[in-house]
C-alpha positions as a Markdown table, in Angstrom:
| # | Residue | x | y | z |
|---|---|---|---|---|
| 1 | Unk | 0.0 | 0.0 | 0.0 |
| 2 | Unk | 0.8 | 3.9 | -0.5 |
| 3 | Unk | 0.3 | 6.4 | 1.5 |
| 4 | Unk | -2.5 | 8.4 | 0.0 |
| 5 | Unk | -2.5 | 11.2 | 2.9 |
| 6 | Unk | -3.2 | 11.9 | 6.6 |
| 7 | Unk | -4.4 | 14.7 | 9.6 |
| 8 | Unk | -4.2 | 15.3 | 12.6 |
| 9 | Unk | -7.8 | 14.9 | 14.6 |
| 10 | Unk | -7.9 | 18.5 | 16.0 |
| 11 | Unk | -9.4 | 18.5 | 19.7 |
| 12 | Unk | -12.0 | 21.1 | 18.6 |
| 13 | Unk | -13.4 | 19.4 | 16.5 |
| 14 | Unk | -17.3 | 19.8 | 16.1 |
| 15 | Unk | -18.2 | 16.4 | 16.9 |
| 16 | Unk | -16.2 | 16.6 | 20.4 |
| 17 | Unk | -19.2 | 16.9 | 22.6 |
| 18 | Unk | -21.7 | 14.8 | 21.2 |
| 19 | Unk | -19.8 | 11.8 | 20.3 |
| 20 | Unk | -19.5 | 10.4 | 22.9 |
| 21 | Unk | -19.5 | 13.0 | 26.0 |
| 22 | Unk | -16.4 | 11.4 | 28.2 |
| 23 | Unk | -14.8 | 9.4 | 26.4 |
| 24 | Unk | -14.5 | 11.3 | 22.8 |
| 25 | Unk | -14.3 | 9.4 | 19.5 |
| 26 | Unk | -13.9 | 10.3 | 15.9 |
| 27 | Unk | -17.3 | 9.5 | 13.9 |
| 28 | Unk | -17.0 | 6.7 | 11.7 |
| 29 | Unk | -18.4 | 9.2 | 8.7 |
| 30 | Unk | -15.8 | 11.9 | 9.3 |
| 31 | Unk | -12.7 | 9.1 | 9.1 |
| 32 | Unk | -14.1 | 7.6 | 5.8 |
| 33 | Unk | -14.7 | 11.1 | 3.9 |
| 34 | Unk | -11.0 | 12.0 | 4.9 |
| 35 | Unk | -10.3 | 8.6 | 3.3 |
| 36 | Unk | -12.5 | 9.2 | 0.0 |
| 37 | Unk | -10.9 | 12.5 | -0.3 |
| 38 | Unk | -7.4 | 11.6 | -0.1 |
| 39 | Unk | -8.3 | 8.7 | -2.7 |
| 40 | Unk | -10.0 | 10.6 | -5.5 |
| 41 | Unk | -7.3 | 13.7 | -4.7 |
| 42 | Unk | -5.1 | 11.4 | -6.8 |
| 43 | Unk | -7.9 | 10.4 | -9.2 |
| 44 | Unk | -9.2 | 13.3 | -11.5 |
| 45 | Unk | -12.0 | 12.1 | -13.2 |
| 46 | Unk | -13.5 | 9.8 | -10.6 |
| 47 | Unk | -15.6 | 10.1 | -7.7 |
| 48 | Unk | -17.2 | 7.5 | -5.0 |
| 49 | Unk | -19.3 | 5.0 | -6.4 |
| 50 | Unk | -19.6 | 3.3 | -2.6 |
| 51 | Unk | -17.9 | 1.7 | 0.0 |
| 52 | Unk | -18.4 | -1.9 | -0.2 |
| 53 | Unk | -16.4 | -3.3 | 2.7 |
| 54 | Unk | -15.4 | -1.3 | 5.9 |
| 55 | Unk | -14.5 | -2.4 | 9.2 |
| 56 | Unk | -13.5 | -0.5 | 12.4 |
| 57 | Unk | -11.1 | -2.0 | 14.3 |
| 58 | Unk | -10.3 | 0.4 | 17.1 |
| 59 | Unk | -11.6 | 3.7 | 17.8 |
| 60 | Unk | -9.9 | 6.7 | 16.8 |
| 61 | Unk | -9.3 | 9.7 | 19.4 |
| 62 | Unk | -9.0 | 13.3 | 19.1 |
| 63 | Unk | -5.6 | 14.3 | 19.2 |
| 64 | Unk | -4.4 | 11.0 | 17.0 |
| 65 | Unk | -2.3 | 11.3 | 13.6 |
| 66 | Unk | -4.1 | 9.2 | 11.5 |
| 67 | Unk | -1.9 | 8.4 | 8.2 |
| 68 | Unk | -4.3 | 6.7 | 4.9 |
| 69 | Unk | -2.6 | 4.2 | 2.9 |
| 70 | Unk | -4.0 | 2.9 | -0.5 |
| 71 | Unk | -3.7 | 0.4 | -3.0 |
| 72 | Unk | -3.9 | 0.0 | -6.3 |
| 73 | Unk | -7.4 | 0.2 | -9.0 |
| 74 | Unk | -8.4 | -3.2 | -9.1 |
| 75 | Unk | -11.4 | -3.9 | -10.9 |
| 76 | Unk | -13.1 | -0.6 | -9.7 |
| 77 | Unk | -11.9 | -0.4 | -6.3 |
| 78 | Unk | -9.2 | 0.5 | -4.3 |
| 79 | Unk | -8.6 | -1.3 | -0.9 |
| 80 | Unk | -7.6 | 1.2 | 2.0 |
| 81 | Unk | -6.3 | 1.6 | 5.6 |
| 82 | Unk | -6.2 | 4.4 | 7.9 |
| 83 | Unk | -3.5 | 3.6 | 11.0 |
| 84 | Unk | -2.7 | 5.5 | 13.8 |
| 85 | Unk | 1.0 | 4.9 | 15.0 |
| 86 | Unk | 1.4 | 2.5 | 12.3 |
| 87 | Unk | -1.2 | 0.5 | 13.8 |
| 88 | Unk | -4.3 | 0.0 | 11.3 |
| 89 | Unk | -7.4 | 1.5 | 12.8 |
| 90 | Unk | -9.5 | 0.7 | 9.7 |
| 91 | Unk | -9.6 | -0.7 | 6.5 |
| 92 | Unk | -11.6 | -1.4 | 3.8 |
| 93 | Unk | -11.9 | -0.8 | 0.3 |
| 94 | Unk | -13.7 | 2.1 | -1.8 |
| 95 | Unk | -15.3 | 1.9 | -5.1 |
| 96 | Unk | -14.5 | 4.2 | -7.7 |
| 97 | Unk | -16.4 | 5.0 | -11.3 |
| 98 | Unk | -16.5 | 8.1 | -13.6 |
| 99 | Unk | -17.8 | 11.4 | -13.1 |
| 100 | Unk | -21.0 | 11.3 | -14.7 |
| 101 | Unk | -22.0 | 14.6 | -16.6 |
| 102 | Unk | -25.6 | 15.7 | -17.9 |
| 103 | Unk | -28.7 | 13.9 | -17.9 |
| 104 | Unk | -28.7 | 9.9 | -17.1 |
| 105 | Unk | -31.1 | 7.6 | -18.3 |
| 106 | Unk | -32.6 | 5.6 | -15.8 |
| 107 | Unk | -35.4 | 3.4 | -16.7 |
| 108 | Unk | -37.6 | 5.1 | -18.7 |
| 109 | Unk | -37.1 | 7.9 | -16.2 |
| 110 | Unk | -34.4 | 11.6 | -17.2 |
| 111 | Unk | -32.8 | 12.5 | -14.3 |
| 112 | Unk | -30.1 | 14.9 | -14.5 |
| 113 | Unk | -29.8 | 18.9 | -15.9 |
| 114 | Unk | -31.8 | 18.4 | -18.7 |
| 115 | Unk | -34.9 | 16.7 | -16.8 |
């Protein structure tokens, strides 16, 4: 895997208080759309098609440096780990398609600009 990017959890962040009051974690959501940005940062053209496999292994506190390692396109997807002290916190993998542009056919339904 390569490293695809990282950041620092910041200890104001606005999800402190809420989540969970005492004993703060990062949001599961918030760690995965770091991780979809840092992929398609490296992939103009493309944008998240889904996230077929994801699994939390430990929680991720405020204050940690969490690094995000990729591999490569394989079939549409990209497999994925964030770690925190070179310890992998999660992985999965993300799927990956074009950027679709104007109106989209779906069914005998127009959705899209022109609709």
């Amino acid at each position: 895997m390569t490293p695809a990017g990282h950041f620092i959890v910041p200890l104001d962040h606005p999800a402190l208080p809420g989540h969970f009051p005492g004993a703060p974690v990062l949001p599961g959501v918030v760690l995965l759309d770091h991780v979809v940005a840092a992929i398609l940062a490296d992939l103009p053209g493309c944008r998240a098609a889904g996230l077929p496999q994801v699994k939390f292994l430990r929680p991720v506190r405020f204050g940690d440096d969490v690094e995000i390692v990729r591999g490569p396109v394989h079939e549409g997807r990209i497999a994925f780990a964030c770690r925190v002290g070179g310890e992998d916190v999660a992985r999965g993998a993300i799927q990956v398609g074009p950027i679709l542009v104007g109106p989209i056919l779906v069914g005998p339904i127009l959705v899209g600009p022109a609709a």
